[in-house]
C-alpha positions as CSV (number, residue, x, y, z in Angstrom):
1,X,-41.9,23.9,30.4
2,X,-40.3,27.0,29.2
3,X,-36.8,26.9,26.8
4,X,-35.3,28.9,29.4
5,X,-36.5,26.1,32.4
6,X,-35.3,23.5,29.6
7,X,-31.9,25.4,29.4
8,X,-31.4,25.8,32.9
9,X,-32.5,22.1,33.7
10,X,-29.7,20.9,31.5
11,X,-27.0,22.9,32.6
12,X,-27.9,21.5,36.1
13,X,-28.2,18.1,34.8
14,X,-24.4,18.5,32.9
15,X,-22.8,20.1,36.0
16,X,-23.9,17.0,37.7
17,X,-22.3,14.8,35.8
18,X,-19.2,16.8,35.2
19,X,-19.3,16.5,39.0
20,X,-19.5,13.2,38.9
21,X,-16.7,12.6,36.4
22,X,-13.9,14.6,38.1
23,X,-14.8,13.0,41.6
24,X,-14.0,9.8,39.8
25,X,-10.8,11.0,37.8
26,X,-9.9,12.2,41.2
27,X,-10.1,8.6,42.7
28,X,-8.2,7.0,40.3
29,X,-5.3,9.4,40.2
30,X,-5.6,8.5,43.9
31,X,-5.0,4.9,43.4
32,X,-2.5,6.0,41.0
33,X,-0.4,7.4,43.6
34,X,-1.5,4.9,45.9
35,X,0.0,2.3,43.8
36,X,3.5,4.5,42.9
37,X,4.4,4.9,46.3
38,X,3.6,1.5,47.0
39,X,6.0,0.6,44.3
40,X,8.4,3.3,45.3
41,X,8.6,1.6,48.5
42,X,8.6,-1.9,47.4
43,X,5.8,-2.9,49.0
């Protein structure tokens, strides 16, 4: 495998999992809000 391959194998391989990460951040800010309005409302 060439370094470049290499290179370009992990970049794909860390935009994945940055991918990943902010799908889940996403969520729980989701359930963040989820759970402020349900508060806001007293519910």
């Amino acid at each position: 495998m060439l370094e470049a391959e290499r290179k370009d194998l992990l970049s794909k391989i860390t935009d994945e999992n940055q991918a990943r990460l902010t799908a889940i951040y996403h969520e729980i800010q989701l359930t963040q809000t989820i759970y402020q309005l349900k508060y806001t409302l007293n519910r």
